[in-house]
C-alpha positions as CSV (number, residue, x, y, z in Angstrom):
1,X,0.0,0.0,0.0
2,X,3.1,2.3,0.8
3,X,0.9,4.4,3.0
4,X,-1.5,5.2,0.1
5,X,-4.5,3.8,1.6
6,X,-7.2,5.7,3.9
7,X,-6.7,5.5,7.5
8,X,-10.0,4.0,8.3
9,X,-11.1,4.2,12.5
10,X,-11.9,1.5,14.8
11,X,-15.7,-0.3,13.8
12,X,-18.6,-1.2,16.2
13,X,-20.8,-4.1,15.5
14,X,-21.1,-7.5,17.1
15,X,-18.5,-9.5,15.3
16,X,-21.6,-11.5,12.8
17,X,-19.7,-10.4,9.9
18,X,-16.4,-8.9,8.7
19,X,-14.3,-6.7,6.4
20,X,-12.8,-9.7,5.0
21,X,-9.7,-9.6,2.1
22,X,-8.6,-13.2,1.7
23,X,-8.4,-16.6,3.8
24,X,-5.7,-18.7,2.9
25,X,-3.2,-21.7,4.0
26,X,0.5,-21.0,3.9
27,X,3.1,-20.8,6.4
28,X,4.1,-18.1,9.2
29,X,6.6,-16.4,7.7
30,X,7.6,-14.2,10.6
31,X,8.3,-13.6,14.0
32,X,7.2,-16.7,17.2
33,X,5.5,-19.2,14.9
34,X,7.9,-19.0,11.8
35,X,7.7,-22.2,9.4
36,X,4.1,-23.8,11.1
37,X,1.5,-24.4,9.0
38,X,-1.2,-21.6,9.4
39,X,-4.5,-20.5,7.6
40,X,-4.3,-16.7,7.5
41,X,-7.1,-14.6,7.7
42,X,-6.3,-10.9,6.5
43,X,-9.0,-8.1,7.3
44,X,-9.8,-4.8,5.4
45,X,-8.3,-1.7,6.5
46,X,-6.1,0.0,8.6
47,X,-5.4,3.1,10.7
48,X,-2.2,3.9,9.9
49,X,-0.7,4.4,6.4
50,X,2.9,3.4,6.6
51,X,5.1,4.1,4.0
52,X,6.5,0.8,3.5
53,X,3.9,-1.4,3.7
54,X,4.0,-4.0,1.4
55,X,0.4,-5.5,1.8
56,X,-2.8,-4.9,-0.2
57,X,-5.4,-4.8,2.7
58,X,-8.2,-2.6,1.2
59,X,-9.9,-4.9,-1.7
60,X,-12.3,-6.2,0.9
61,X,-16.0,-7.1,1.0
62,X,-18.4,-7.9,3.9
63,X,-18.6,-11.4,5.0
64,X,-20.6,-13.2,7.5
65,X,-18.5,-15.2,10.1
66,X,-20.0,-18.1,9.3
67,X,-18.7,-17.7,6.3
68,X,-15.2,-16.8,7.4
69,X,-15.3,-20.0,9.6
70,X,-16.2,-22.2,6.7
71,X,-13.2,-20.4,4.5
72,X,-11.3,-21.2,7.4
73,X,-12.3,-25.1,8.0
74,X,-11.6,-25.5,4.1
75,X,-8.4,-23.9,4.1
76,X,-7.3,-26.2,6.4
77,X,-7.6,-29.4,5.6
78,X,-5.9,-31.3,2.8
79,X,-7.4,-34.5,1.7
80,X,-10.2,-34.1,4.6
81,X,-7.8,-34.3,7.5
82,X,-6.9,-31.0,9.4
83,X,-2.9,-29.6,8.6
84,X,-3.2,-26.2,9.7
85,X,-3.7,-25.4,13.0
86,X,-2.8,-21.9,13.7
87,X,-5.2,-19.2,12.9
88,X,-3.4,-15.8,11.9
89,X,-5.7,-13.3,11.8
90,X,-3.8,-10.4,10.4
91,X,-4.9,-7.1,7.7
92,X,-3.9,-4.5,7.5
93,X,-5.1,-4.1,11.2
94,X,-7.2,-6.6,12.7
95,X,-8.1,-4.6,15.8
96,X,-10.3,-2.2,14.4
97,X,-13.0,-5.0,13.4
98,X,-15.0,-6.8,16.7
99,X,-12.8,-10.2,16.0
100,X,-14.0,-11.3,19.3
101,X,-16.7,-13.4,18.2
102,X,-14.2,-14.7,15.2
103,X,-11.8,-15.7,17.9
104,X,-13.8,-17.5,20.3
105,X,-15.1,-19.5,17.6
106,X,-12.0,-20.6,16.1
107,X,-11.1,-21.5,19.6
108,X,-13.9,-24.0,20.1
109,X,-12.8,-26.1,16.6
110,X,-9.6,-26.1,18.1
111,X,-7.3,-23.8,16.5
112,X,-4.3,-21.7,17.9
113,X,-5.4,-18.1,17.2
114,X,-2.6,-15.9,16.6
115,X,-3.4,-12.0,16.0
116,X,-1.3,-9.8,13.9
117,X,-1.7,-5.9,15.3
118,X,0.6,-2.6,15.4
119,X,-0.9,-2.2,19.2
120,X,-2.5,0.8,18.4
121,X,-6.3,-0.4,18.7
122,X,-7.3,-2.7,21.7
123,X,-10.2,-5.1,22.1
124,X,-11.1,-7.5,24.7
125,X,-10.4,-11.6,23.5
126,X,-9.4,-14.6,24.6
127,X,-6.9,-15.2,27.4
128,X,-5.8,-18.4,25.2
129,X,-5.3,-15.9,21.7
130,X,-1.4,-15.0,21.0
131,X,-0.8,-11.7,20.4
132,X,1.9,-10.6,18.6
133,X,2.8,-6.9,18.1
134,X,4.8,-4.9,15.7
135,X,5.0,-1.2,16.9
136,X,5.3,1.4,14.2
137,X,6.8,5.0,14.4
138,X,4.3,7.4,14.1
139,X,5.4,11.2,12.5
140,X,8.6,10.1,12.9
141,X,8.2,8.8,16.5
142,X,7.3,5.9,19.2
143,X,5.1,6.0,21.9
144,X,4.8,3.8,24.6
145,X,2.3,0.9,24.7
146,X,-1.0,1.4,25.8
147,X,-1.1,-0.8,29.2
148,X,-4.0,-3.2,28.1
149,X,-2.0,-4.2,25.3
150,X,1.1,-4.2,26.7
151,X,-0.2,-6.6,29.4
152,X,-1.3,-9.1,26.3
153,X,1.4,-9.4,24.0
154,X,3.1,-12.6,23.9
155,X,6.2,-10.9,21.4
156,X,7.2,-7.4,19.9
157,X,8.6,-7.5,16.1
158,X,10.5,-4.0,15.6
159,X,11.5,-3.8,11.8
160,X,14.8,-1.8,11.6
161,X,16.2,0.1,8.7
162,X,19.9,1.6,9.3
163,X,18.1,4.3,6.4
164,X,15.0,6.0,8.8
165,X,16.0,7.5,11.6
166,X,12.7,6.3,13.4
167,X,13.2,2.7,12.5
168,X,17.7,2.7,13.3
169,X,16.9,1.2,16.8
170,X,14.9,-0.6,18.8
171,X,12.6,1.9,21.1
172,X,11.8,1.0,24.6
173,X,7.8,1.2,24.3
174,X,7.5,-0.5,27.4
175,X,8.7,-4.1,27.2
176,X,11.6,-3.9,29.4
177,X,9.1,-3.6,32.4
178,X,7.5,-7.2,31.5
179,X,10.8,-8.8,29.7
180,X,8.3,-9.6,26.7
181,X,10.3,-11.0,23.5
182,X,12.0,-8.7,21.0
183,X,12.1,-10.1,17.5
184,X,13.7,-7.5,14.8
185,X,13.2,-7.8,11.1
186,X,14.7,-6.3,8.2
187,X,12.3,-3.9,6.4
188,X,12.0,-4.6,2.9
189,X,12.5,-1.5,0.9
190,X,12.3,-3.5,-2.8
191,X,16.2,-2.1,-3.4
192,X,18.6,-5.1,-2.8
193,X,21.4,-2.5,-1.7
194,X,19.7,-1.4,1.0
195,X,17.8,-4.7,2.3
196,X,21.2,-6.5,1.9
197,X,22.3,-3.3,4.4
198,X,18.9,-3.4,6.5
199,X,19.5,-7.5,7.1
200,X,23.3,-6.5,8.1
201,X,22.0,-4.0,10.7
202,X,19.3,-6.4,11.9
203,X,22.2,-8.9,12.3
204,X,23.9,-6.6,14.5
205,X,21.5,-5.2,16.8
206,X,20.6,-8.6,17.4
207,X,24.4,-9.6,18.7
208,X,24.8,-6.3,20.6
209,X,21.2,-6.3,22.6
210,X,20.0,-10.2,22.5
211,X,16.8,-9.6,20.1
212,X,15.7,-12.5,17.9
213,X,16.0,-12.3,14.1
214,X,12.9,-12.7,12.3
215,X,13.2,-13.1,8.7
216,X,10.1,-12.9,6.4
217,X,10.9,-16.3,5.0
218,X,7.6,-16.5,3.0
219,X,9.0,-13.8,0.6
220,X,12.5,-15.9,1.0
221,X,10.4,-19.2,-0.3
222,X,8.4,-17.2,-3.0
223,X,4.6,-18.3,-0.9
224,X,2.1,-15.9,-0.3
């Protein structure tokens, strides 16, 4: 999108149906759960409109949650027996949609629900969900976690550039006080110069501080 797309606001509703862009199997390319088998479920929209982002999140339509669930079930299964069980609900940002309702129900079939989010936007789900969070700068800038969220996240994916001056290190939004995993990722900024550079600096940070590398492997393997 390359933070070209309208910053939508949080929605209200019950959860009974969703801004919904694709459902699909592959694996988790980043972060905790890199290389397991997961459906992904990517919602519409977002409320921030970074300049690198790579993902097409606003050709969405409304879908009931039944229907979501049945995309989901299908997805999952090859030759009628169940291979994917991680649920990856990510967007654009998931948090803006009531995915409550989504999560409990994947839950009860028995999936791991992991959620996708730049911490901005809370909600209320599942103790058992897995929250993973990738802050972004905003004008330039980090702010600290908002406390609800802060007290959910499982992991914290930073993407680092040595070419931004917002994104050259790893801010301190808060996870030093609850010693919550620090994953860093190269940005991809489509120039092989300077991702070749941004993996380097990655590399480095990750020796000098502790952090754990995550690479996005999925674009590595050439899988959506």
């Amino acid at each position: 999108m390359y933070g070209k797309n309208p910053k939508r606001p949080p929605e209200t509703g019950d959860g009974s149906s969703l801004k919904l862009v694709a459902v699909f199997p592959t694996l988790q390319g980043e972060g905790p759960y890199t290389g397991k088998p997961a459906v992904f479920v990517r919602l519409g929209g977002c409320n921030l409109a970074c300049t690198f982002c790579d993902t097409e999140f606003e050709a969405f339509g409304e879908v009931l949650l039944s229907d979501v669930l049945a995309k989901v079930n299908a997805a999952s299964r090859s030759g009628g027996t169940r291979t994917h069980h991680l649920v990856v609900i990510t967007g654009g940002e998931p948090m803006r949609q009531p995915i409550g309702p989504l999560c409990e129900a994947l839950l009860a079939e028995g999936f791991a629900v992991q959620i996708e989010t730049n911490g901005t936007i809370y909600r209320e789900l599942p103790p058992a969900v897995h929250i993973v969070c990738s802050p972004k700068a905003v004008d330039g800038a980090y702010y600290p976690l908002r406390p609800d969220m802060l007290a959910r996240v499982d992991a914290l994916k930073f993407l680092v550039t040595p070419h931004d001056d917002a994104y050259r290190t790893v801010p301190d939004v808060g996870q030093s006080s609850r010693a919550v995993p620090v994953y860093v990722q190269p940005m991809d900024e489509e120039d092989d110069t300077k991702n070749a550079a941004n993996s380097a600096h990655a590399v480095a940070l990750c020796q000098q501080f502790g952090y754990q590398l995550s690479l996005q492997t999925h674009k590595i393997l050439g899988i959506a």
